[in-house]
C-alpha positions as CSV (number, residue, x, y, z in Angstrom):
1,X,4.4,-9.6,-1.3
2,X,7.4,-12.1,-0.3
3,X,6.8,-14.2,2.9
4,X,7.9,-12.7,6.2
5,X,9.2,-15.1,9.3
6,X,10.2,-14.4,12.4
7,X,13.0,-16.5,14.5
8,X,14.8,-15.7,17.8
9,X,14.9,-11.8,17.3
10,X,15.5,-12.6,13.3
11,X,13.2,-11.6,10.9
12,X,13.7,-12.6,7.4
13,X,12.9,-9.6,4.7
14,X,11.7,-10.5,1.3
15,X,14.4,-9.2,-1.8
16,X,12.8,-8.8,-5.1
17,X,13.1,-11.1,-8.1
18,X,16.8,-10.3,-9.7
19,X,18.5,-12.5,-12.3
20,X,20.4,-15.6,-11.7
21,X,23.9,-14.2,-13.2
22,X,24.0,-11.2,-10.8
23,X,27.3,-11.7,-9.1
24,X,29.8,-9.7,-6.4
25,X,33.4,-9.5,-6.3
26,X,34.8,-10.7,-3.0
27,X,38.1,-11.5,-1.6
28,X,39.3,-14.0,1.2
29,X,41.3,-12.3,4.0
30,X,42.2,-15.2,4.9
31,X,43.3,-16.9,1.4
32,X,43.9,-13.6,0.2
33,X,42.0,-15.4,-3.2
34,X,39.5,-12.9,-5.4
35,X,36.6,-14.4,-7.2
36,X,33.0,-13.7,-7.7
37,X,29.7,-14.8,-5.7
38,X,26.1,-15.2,-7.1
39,X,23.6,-13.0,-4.6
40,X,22.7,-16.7,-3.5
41,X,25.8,-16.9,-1.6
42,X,26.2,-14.4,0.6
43,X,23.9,-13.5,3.5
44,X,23.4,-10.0,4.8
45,X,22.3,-9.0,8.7
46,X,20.9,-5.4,9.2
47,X,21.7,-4.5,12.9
48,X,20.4,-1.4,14.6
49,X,24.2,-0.1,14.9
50,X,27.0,0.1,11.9
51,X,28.9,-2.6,14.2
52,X,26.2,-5.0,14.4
53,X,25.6,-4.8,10.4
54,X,27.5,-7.3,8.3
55,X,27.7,-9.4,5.0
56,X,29.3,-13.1,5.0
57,X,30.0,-15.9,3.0
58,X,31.9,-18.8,2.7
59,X,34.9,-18.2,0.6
60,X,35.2,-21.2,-2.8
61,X,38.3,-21.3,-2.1
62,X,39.5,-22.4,1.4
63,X,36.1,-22.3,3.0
64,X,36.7,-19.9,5.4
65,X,33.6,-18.2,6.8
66,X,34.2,-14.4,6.3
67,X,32.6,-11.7,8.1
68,X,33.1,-8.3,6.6
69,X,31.2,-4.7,7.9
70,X,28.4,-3.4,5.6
71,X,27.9,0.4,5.5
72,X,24.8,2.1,4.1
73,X,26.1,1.5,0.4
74,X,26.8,-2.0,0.5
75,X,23.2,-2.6,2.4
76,X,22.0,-0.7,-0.8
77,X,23.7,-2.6,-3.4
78,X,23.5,-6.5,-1.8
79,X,19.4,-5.8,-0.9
80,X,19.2,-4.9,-4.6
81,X,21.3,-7.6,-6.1
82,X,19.0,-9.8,-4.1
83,X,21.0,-11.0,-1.4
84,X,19.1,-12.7,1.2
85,X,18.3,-10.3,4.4
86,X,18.2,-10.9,8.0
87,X,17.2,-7.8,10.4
88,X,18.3,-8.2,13.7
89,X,15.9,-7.3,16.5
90,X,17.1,-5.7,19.8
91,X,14.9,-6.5,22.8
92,X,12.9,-3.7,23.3
C-alpha cells in the first residue's frame, strides 16, 4: 500500500505503478501552444465541490502555470495515468 501524508488540510493519495511514456495532450491558454505532458507533470486536487476540483501544470512552452476544471472523467483518467493526487480537506 503507497504512503499516505497529511499537510494543512492536504492529504496526499497513493496512484499505482503506470509506465513512464504515459502522456496527456494539453494546450496553453495562454500561449495557445499544444504538446504532450508525462503524468509526472501535472498535479491533480480533488475538492469536495466540481469548483474546487482542478488539474495544473506548467506549460514547456512559456511557463505559464495553468489551472484547468477537472470533471468526474478527467479525475478518472489522470488518477489512472498516474498523476499525482492531492484531496482537499474542508474543516469539518
Amino acid at each position: 500500500m503507497g504512503k499516505m501524508s497529511v499537510i494543512s488540510g492536504i492529504s496526499e493519495v497513493s496512484t499505482a505503478v503506470v509506465p513512464e511514456s504515459l502522456r496527456f495532450k494539453a494546450a496553453c491558454p495562454e500561449c495557445r501552444e499544444r504538446f504532450e505532458l508525462a503524468a509526472g507533470e501535472f498535479r491533480l486536487a480533488i475538492g469536495a465541490s466540481r469548483r474546487t476540483t482542478f488539474y495544473s501544470f506548467t506549460c514547456p512552452a512559456c511557463d505559464a502555470s495553468v489551472r484547468r476544471p477537472a470533471g468526474e472523467r478527467i479525475v478518472e483518467l489522470l488518477t489512472g495515468g498516474g498523476v499525482r493526487t492531492l484531496r482537499l480537506h474542508t474543516g469539518a
